[in-house]
C-alpha positions as CSV (number, residue, x, y, z in Angstrom):
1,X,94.2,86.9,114.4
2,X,95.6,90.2,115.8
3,X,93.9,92.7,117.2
4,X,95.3,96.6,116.0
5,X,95.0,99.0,118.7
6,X,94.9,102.6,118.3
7,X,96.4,105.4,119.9
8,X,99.6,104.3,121.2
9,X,97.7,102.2,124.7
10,X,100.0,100.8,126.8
11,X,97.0,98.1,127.1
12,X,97.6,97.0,123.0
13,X,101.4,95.7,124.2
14,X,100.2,93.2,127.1
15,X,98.5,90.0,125.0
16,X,100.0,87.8,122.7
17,X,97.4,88.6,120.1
18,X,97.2,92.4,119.9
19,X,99.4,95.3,119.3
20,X,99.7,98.9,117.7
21,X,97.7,100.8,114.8
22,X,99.1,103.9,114.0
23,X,97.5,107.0,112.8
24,X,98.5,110.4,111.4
25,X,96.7,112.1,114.1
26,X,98.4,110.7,116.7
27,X,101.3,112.0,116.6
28,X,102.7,109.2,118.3
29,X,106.1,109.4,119.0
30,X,108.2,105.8,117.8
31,X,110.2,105.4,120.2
32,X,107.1,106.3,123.1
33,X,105.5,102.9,121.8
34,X,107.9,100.1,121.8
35,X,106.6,98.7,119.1
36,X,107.1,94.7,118.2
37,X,107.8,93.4,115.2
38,X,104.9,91.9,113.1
39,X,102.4,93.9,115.8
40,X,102.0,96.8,114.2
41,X,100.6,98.9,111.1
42,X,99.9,102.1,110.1
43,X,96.0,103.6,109.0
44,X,95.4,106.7,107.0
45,X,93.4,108.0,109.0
46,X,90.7,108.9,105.9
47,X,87.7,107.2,108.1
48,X,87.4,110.2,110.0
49,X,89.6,112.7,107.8
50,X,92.3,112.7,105.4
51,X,95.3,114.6,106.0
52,X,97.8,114.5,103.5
53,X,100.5,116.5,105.4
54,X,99.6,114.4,108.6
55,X,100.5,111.1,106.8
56,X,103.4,111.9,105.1
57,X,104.9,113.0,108.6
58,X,103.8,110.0,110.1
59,X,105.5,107.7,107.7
60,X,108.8,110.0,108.0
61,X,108.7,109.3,111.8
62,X,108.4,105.9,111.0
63,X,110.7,104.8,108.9
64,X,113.4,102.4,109.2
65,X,111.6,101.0,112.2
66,X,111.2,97.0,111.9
67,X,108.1,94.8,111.7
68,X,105.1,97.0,110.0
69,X,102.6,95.0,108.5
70,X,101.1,97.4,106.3
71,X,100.6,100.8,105.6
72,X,96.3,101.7,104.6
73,X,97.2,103.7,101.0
74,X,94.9,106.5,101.5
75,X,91.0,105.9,100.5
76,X,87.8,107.4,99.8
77,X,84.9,105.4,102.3
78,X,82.5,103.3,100.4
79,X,84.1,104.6,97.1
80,X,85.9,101.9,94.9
81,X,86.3,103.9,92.0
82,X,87.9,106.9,93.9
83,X,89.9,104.6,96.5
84,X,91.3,102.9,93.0
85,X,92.2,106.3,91.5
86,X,94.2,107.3,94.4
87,X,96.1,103.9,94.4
88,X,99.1,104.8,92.0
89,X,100.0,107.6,93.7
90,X,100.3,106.8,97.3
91,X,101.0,103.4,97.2
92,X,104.2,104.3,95.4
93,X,105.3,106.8,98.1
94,X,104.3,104.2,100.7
95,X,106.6,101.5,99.0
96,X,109.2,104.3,98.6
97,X,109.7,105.0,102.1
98,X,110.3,101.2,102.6
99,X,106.7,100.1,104.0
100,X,103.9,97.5,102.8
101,X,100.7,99.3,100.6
102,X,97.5,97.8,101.6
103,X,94.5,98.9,99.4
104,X,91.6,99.0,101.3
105,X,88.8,97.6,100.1
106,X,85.3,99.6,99.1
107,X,82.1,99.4,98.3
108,X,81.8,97.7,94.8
109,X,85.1,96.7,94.3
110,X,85.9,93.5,92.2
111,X,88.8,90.9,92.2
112,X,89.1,91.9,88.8
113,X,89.2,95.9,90.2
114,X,92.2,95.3,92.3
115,X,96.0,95.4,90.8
116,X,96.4,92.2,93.2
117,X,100.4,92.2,91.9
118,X,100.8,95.6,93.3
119,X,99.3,94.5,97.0
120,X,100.9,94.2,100.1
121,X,98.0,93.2,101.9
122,X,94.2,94.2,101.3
123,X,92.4,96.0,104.3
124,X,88.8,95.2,104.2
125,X,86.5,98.9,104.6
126,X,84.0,100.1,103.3
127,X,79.7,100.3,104.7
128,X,79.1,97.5,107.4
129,X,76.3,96.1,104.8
130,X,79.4,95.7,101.8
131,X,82.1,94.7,103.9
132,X,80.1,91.8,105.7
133,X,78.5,90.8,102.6
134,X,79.7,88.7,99.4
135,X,81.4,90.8,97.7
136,X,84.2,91.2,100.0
137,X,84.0,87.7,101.6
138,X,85.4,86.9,97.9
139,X,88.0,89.2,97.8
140,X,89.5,88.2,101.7
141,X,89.0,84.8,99.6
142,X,91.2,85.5,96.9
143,X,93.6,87.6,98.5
144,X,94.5,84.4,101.6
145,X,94.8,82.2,98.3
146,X,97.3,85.0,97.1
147,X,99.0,84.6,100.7
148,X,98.7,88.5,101.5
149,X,97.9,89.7,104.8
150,X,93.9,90.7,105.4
151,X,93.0,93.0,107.7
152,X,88.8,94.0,109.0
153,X,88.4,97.0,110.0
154,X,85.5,98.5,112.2
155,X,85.2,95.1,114.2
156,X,83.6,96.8,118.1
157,X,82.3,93.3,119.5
158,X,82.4,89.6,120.0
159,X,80.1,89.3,117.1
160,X,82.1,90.6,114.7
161,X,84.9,89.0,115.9
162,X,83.6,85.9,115.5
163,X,82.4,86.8,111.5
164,X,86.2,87.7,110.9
165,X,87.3,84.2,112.2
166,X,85.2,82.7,109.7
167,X,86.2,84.6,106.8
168,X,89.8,84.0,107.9
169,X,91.1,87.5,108.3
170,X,94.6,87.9,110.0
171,X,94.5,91.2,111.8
172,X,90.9,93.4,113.0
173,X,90.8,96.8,114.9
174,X,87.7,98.9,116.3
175,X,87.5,102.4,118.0
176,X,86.0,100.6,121.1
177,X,89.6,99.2,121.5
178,X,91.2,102.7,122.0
179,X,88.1,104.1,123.9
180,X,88.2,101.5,126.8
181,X,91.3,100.1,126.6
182,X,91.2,98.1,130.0
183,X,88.3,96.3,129.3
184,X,87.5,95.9,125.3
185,X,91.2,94.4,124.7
186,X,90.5,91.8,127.4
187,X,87.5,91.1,126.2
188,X,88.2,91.2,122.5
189,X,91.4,89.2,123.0
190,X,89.5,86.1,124.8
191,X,86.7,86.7,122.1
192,X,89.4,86.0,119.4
193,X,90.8,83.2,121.2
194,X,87.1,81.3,121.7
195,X,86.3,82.1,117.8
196,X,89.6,80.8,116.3
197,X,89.3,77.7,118.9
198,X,85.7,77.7,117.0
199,X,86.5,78.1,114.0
200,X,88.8,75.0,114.0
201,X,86.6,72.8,114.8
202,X,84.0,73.5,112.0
């Protein structure tokens, strides 16, 4: 399991198990980052606010560079009906400039919702209550049995960490991560050790 840092921290390049999320916000320079291939992705930055503009120049900056896992097509928090509607759109603009789509899922979203064929990978949002609840413990489920890359967002403690062990994710992030770089990665990174060395056992 990786753990996605973001805002370009020197801190997310020093374990073996975390590395870069990138946001339109940012601004972040590629070639300021050094990124590594497989240890990095880009958000959309709609958690907070969506900026159309913002993203478009971020993928520009970005292209051609090696190794992103997935790009977050741009979403509507704790809306499945408008995240889906928005789907088409940017997901083909994100293929189109030669990057992964991840749909992120939302709050009342179905396998049978999701156009699984047109997936990249599937980044788990939505309200703490949905995305830590059934319904999206069975579509991580069906999207590992797809073999596409699952990302949980909003994971901020050991807690957490260890509930996205158990439901098998690949790759987590959390603002606390880019907030207090110098201790949460640390800490986050031996969390993720302990819960995968956990996990195995069960």
């Amino acid at each position: 399991m990786i753990l996605f840092v973001a805002g370009g921290s020197a801190a997310s390049r020093r374990g073996r198990r975390c590395g870069d999320l990138i946001v339109p916000s940012q601004g972040n320079a590629p070639d300021s980052l050094r990124l590594r291939p497989g240890l990095w992705a880009m958000d959309n930055g709609a958690f907070s606010r969506f900026d159309a503009g913002a993203f478009v120049r971020m993928l520009e900056r970005f292209h051609g560079r090696p190794g992103c896992r997935f790009v977050v097509a741009p979403d509507v928090v704790a809306d499945a009906y408008a995240t889906l509607a928005r789907w088409p759109f940017w997901s083909a603009l994100i293929r189109g400039t030669g990057f992964v789509p991840a749909l992120a899922g939302q709050d009342g979203m179905t396998v049978d919702d999701i156009p699984w064929r047109e997936l990249g990978a599937l980044f788990v949002g939505g309200s703490t209550e949905w995305k830590l609840g059934p319904q999206a413990a069975t579509l991580i489920s069906y999207a590992k049995a797809r073999g596409l890359w699952v990302h949980l967002g909003r994971v901020n403690s050991s807690a957490r960490i260890g509930i996205a062990a158990r439901l098998g994710v690949d790759s987590i992030d959390g603002s606390q991560h880019t907030w207090f770089p110098d201790r949460r990665i640390p800490e986050s990174e031996a969390a993720i050790e302990e819960a995968i060395a956990q996990h195995r056992l069960l």
